[in-house]
C-alpha positions as CSV (number, residue, x, y, z in Angstrom):
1,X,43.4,-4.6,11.4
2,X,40.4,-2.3,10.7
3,X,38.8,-5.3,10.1
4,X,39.5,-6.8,13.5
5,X,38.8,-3.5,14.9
6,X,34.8,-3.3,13.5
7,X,34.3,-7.4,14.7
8,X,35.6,-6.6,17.8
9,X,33.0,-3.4,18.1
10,X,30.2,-5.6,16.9
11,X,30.6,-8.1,19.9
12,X,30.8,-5.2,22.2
13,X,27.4,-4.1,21.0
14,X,28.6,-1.2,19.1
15,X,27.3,-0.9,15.2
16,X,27.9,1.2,12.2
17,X,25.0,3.1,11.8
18,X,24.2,2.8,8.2
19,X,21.3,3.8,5.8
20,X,18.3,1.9,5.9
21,X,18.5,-1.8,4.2
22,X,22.3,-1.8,3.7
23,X,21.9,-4.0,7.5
24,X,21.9,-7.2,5.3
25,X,22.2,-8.1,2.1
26,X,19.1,-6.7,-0.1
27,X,17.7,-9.6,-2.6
28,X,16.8,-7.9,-6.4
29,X,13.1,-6.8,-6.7
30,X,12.5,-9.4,-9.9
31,X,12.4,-7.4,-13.0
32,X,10.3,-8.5,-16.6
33,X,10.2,-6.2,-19.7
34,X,7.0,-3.8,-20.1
35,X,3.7,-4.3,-18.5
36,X,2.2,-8.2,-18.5
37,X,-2.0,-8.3,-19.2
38,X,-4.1,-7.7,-16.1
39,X,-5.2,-11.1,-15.4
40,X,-1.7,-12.6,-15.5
41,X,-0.7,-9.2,-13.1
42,X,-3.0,-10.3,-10.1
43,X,-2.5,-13.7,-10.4
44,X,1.1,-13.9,-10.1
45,X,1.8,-10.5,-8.2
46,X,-1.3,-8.5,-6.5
47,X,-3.1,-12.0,-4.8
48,X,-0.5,-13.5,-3.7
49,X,1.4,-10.0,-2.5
50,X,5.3,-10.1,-4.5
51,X,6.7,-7.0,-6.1
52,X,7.8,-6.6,-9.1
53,X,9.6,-4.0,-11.7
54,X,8.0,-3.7,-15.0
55,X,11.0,-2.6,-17.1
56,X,10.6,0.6,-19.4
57,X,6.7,-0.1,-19.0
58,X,6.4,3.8,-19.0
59,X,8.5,5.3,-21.9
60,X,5.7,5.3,-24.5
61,X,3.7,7.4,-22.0
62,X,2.9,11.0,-23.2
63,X,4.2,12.5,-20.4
64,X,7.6,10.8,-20.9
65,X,8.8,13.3,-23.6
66,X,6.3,16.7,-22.8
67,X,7.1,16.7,-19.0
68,X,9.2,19.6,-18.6
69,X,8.7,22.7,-16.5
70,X,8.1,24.8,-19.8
71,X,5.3,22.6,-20.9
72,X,3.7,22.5,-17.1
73,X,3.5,26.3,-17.4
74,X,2.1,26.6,-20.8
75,X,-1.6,25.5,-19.2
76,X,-3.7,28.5,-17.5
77,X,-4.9,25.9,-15.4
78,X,-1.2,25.9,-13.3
79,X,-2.1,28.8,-12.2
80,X,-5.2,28.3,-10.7
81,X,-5.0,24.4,-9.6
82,X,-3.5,24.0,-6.0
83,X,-1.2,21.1,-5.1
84,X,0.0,20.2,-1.7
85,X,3.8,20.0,-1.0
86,X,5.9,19.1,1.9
87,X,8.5,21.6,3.1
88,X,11.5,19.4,3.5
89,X,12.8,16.4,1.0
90,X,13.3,14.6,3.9
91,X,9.8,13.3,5.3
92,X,9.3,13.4,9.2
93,X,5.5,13.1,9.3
94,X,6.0,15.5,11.6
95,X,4.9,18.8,9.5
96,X,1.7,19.5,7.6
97,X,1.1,20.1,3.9
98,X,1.4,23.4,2.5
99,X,-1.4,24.5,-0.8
100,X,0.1,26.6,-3.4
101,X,-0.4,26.9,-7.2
102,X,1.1,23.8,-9.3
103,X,2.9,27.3,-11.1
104,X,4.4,28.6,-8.0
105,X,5.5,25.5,-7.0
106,X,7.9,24.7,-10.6
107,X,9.1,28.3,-10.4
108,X,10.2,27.1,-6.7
109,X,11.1,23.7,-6.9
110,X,14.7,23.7,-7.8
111,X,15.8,26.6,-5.5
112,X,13.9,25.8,-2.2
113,X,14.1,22.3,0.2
114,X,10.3,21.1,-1.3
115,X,8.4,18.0,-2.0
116,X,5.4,18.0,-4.3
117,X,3.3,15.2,-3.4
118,X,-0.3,15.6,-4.9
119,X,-3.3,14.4,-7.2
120,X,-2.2,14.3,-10.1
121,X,-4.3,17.4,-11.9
122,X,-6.9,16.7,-14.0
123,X,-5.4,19.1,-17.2
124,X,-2.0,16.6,-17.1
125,X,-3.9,13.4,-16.9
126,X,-4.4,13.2,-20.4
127,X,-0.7,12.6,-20.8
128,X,-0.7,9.2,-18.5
129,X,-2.4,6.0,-20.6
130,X,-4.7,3.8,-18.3
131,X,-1.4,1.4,-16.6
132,X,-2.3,-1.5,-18.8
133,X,-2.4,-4.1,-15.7
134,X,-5.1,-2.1,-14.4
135,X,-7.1,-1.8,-17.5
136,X,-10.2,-3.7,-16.0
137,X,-13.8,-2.1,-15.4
138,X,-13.9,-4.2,-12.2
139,X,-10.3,-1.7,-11.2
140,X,-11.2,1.1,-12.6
141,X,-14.5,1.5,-11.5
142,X,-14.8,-0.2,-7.9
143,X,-11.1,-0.2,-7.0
144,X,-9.6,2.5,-7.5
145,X,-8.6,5.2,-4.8
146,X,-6.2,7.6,-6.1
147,X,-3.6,8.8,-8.6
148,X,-0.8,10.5,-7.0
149,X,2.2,13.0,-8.4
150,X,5.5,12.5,-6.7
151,X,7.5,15.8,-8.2
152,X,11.0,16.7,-6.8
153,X,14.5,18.1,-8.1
154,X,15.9,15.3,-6.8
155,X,17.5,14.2,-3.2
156,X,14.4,12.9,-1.5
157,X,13.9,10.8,1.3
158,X,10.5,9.0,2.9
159,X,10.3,7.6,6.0
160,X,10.2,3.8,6.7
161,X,6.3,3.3,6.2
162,X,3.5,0.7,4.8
163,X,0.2,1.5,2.6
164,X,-2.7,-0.1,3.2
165,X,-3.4,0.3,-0.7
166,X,-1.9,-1.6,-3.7
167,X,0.3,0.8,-5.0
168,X,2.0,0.7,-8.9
169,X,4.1,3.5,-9.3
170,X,5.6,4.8,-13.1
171,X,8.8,7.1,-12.7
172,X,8.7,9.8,-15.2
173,X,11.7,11.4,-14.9
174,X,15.0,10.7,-12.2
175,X,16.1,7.8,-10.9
176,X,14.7,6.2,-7.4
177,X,15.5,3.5,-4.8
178,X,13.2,1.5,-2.9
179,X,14.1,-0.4,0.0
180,X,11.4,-2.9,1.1
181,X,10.4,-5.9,3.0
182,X,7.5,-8.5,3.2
183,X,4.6,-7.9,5.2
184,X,5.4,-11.4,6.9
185,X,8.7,-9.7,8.6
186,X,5.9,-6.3,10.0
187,X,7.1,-7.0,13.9
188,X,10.8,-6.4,12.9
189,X,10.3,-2.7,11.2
190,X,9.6,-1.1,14.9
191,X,6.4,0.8,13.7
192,X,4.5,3.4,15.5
193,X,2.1,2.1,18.1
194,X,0.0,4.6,16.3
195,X,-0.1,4.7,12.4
196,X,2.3,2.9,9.9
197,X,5.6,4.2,9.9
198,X,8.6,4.1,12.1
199,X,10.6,7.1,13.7
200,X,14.2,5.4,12.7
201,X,16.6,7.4,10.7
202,X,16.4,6.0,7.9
203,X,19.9,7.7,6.7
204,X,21.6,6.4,10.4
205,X,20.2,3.4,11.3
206,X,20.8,2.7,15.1
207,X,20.7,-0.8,15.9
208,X,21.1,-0.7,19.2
209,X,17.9,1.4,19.2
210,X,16.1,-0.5,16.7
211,X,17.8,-4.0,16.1
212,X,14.7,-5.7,14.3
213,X,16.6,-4.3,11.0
214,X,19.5,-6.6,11.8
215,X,16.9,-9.3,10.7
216,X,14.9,-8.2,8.0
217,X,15.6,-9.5,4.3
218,X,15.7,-6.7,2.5
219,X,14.8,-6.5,-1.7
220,X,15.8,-3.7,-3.7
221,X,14.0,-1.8,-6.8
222,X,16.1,0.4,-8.2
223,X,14.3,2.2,-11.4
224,X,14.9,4.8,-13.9
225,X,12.8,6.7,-16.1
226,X,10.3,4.8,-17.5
227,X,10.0,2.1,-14.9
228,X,7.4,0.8,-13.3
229,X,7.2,-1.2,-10.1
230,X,4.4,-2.8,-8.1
231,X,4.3,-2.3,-4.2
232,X,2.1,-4.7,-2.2
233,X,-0.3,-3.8,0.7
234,X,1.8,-3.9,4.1
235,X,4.9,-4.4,2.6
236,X,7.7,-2.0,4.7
237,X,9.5,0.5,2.4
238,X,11.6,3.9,2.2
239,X,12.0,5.5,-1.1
240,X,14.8,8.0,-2.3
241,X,14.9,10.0,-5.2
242,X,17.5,11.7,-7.1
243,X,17.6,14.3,-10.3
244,X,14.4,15.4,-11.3
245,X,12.2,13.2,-10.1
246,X,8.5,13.0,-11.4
247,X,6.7,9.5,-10.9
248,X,2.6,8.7,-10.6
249,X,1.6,6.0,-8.7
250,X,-1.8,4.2,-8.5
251,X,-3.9,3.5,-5.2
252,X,-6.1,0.8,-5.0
253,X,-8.3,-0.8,-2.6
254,X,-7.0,-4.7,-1.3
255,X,-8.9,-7.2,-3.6
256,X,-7.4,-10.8,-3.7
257,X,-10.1,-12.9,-5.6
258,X,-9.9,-13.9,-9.0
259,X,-11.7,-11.7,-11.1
260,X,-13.0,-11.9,-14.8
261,X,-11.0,-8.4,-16.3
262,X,-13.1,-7.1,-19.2
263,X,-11.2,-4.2,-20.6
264,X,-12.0,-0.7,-19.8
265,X,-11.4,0.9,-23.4
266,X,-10.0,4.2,-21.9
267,X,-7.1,6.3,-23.3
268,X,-6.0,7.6,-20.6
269,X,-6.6,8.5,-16.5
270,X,-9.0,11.8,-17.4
271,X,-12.0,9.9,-17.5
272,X,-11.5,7.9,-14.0
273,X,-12.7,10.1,-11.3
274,X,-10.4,9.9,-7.7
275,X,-11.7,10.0,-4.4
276,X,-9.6,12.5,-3.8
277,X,-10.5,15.3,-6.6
278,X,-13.0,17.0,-4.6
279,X,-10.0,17.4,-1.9
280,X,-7.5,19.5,-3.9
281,X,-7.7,21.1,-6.8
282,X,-10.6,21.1,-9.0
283,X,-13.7,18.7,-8.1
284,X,-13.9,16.2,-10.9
285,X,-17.3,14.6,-12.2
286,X,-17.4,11.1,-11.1
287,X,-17.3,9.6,-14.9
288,X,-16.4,6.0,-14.1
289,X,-16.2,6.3,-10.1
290,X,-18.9,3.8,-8.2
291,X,-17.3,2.8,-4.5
292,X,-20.2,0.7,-3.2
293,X,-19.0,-2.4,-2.6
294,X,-15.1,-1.5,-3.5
295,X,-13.8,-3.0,-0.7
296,X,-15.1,-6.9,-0.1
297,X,-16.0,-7.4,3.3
298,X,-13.2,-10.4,3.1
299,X,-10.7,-8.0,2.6
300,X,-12.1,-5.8,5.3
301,X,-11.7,-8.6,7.8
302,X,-7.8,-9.5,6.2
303,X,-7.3,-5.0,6.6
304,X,-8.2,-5.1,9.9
305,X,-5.8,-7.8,11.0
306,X,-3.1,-6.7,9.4
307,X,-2.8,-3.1,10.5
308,X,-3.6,-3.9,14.2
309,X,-1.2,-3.1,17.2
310,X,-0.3,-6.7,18.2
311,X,0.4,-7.7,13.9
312,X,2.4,-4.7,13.9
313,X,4.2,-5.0,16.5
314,X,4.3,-8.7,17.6
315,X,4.1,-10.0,13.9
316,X,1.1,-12.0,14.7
317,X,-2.9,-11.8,16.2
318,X,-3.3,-14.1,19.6
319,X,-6.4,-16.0,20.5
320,X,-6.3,-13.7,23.6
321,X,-6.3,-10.0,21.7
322,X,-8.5,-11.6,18.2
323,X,-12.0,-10.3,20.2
324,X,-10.0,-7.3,20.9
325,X,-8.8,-6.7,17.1
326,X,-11.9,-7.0,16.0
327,X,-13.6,-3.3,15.7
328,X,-17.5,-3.1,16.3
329,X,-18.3,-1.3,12.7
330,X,-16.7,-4.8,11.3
331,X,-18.2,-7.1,12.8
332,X,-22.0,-5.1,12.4
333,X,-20.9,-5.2,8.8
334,X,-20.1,-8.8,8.8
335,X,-23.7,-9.1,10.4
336,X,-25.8,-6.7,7.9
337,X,-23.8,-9.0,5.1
338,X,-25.4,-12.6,6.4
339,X,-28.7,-10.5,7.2
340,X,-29.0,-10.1,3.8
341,X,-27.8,-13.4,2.5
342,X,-29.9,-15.4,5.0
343,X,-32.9,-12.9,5.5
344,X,-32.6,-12.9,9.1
345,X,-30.2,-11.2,12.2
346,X,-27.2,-13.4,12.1
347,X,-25.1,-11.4,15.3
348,X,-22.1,-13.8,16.6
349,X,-21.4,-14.4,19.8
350,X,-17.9,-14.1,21.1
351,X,-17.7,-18.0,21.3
352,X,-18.5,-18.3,18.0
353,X,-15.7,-15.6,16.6
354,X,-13.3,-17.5,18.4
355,X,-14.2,-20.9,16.4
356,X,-13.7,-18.3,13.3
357,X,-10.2,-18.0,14.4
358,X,-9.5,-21.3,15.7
359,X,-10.4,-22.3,11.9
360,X,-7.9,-20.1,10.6
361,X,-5.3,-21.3,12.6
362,X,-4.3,-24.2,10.7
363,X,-1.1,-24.9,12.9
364,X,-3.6,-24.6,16.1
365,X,-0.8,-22.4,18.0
366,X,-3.3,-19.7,19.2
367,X,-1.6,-17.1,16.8
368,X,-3.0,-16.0,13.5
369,X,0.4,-15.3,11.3
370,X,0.5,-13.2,8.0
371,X,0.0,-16.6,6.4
372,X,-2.7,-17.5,8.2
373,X,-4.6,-14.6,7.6
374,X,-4.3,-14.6,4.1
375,X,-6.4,-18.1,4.2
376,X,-9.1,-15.7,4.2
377,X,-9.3,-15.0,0.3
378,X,-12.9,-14.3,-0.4
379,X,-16.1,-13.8,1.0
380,X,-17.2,-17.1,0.0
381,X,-14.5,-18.4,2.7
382,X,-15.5,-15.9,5.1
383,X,-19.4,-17.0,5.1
384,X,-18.5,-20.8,4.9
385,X,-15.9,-20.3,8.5
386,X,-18.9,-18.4,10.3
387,X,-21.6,-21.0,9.5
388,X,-19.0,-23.5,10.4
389,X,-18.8,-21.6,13.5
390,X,-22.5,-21.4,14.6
391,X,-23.3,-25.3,13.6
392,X,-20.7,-26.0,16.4
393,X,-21.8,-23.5,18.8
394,X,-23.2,-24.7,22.0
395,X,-25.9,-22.3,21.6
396,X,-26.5,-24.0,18.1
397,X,-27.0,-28.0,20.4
398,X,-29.4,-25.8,22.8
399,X,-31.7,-24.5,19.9
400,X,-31.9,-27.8,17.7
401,X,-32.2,-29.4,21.5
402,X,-35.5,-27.2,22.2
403,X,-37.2,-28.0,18.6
C-alpha cells in the first residue's frame, strides 16, 4: 500500500527529498590496488578524464601511523603556523575563512562545529611521500598548484561543486563518501550562474526545485584510511566525511598530452614549493616551483569552454555565444603564441574563430559538446585548426588575389 501510496505521489509531482546521488542508482567508482606508474595513470585516467580509487595506496605513508593530535602538538611550529578553517562542517560558501594557530585549532576541533581546510604545513610535509603517479619533473615542477589538508572530527558535508584542477586526494584517517558525476552531464547539476557550485541541499534534494538530479548517473567512491582516489577536472561532486577525518589532496593544472615522465627522485612533498605558501602560513622557497608555461595554451582554450555560463548551464557552447565565450586575454595569448612561432602578428578575425569552431564541430550541429571540446588535445591541434582557419578565410583569397 505504502508502495502504491509513494507511485501515486510521484505522478502527482510530489518527490522524497533525499540526499544528494541516492536520485538514481550510483555506478562503483572502479577500484585497483595501490598506486599504478605515472605514465600508465594519465594515459588511462587524467587524459581521458575517469576516476578512479587507488586501494590502500596511502597506508605506507608516514603520516598513516604518526598522525595523531599528540604528535601535531609536539612541533613548536603548531604554534606559530596559521591554518584557515571553516566554521560549520557543513559548507555553504556562504561564510569566510577564519586564521588561527594549527594548535588552537586540534585543541578545538572535537568540541566546536569546525572544518580545517588548509595547505598542508611545511613542518608535516615530510610525513607525505611524493603520490607515486605524480612522481614526474614535468608534474612536479610545471604542474603543480597546491597541496591541501582536509582535517575534521568527522560529520562533514561539501556542497555540490566542480574544480577546475586535477585533484588526487589520500585519506589519512576516517572514512569518506564521494558522490560524483561526468563533466559531460555539467547542464543537469543546476550550478551557479556565477562560480562552480550549486545552492541545492545536498542532505534534501528537492526535485521539484532542481530536477536535473533526476537524470544524472551517479558513481560512488567510498574510501577508508589509506585510500586514494582521483577526481577529474569538471567532474560534479559532494564529499562527506565521518570519524576523524584527515585526507591531503593534490591540485594540478589541466594537461592532456602525452608526456615523457622522468622521475623526480623526491622523498617526500617538502621540497615542492605551492603556489599557495606565501598565502598562509610560512612563505616557502620555491625549490622545484617554475610556473611559466604550466598551463598549455591548448588547455587554456579547453578551461575556458568548459567553465563558461552556456557549458554550465546548457551542457554545451553554440556557434551564436563561441565569440562570446571567448575572453580577450585568450585570444591575445593565442596571438603572442603564433607571433612567436611565425615571427609576425597573427590576430584572427571573428570569421576566422568561427571556422575554428566549425572544425571542432565534427557533427556540424552548431554546438560544441564536452566531446567535442576535448578534440582539442594539444597545442599542435590548436595551431594546425587556426592555420586551417586563415587559408580558408576570404581575407586569405583577397591577399594571395592582390600578389
Amino acid at each position: 500500500m505504502l508502495h502504491v501510496l509513494h507511485y501515486i505521489l510521484h505522478l502527482l509531482g510530489f518527490h522524497e527529498q533525499l540526499p544528494l546521488g541516492r536520485q538514481t542508482q550510483a555506478l562503483p567508482v572502479p577500484v585497483i590496488q595501490g598506486f599504478v606508474e605515472p605514465t600508465k595513470f594519465f594515459h588511462d585516467y587524467v587524459i581521458p578524464g575517469q576516476p578512479v580509487v587507488f586501494k590502500g595506496a596511502a597506508k605506507e605513508f608516514p603520516a598513516f601511523q604518526r598522525w595523531t593530535d599528540e604528535y601535531f602538538l609536539s612541533f613548536e611550529e603548531s604554534k606559530e603556523w596559521m591554518v584557515q578553517y571553516e566554521l560549520g562542517k557543513k559548507e555553504t560558501r556562504e561564510g569566510g575563512q577564519e586564521p588561527i594557530s594549527f594548535a588552537e585549532y586540534i585543541k578545538r576541533y572535537n568540541d566546536e562545529d569546525l572544518y580545517c581546510v588548509t595547505g598542508l604545513p611545511k613542518f608535516l610535509r615530510g610525513d607525505m611521500p611524493i603520490f607515486g603517479p605524480l612522481n614526474c619533473k614535468f608534474v612536479l615542477t610545471k604542474l603543480m598548484d597546491d597541496l591541501v589538508m582536509w582535517f575534521s572530527s568527522g560529520g562533514t558535508k561539501s556542497v555540490w561543486h566542480y574544480d577546475d584542477y586535477e585533484n588526487l586526494n589520500c585519506l589519512i584517517k576516517g572514512k569518506k563518501e564521494l558522490i560524483l558525476a561526468n563533466r559531460s552531464e555539467m547542464e543537469l547539476g543546476h550550478f551557479q550562474r556565477e562560480g562552480s557550485f550549486s545552492k541545492v541541499d545536498v542532505d534534501s534534494v528537492d526535485l521539484n526545485k532542481y530536477p536535473g538530479f533526476s537524470e544524472i548517473t551517479f558513481y560512488n567512491a567510498t574510501i577508508e584510511a589509506g585510500d586514494c582516489v582521483y577526481i577529474p577536472t569538471f567532474w560534479g561532486h559532494v564529499v562527506r566525511s565521518w570519524g576523524r577525518n584527515i585526507a591531503i589532496n593534490a591540485w594540478w593544472e589541466i594537461y592532456k598530452s602525452p608526456f615523457e615522465c622522468t622521475p623526480a627522485h623526491l622523498s617526500d612533498w617538502s621540497a615542492v614549493s605551492m603556489t599557495t605558501d606565501s598565502d598562509i602560513g610560512k612563505a616557502g622557497e620555491e625549490v622545484m616551483k617554475d610556473t611559466e608555461g604550466a598551463r598549455e595554451l591548448s588547455g587554456n582554450f579547453r578551461l575556458v569552454m568548459w567553465s563558461s555560463l552556456p557549458m554550465r548551464t546548457e551542457g554545451h557552447v553554440s556557434r551564436a555565444s563561441f565569440l562570446d565565450v571567448l575572453q580577450p586575454e585568450l585570444k591575445d595569448e593565442i596571438s603572442d603564441f603564433l607571433e612567436s612561432v611565425n615571427g609576425k602578428p597573427e590576430d584572427l578575425a571573428d570569421e576566422e574563430w568561427l571556422r575554428v569552431f566549425d572544425q571542432l564541430d565534427a557533427n556540424k550541429d552548431e554546438h560544441l559538446d564536452p566531446r567535442e571540446i576535448d578534440l582539442l588535445s594539444s597545442d599542435e591541434t590548436l595551431i594546425f585548426l587556426i592555420q586551417q582557419a586563415k587559408i580558408e578565410s576570404p581575407s586569405s583569397d583577397t591577399e594571395k588575389a592582390e600578389l
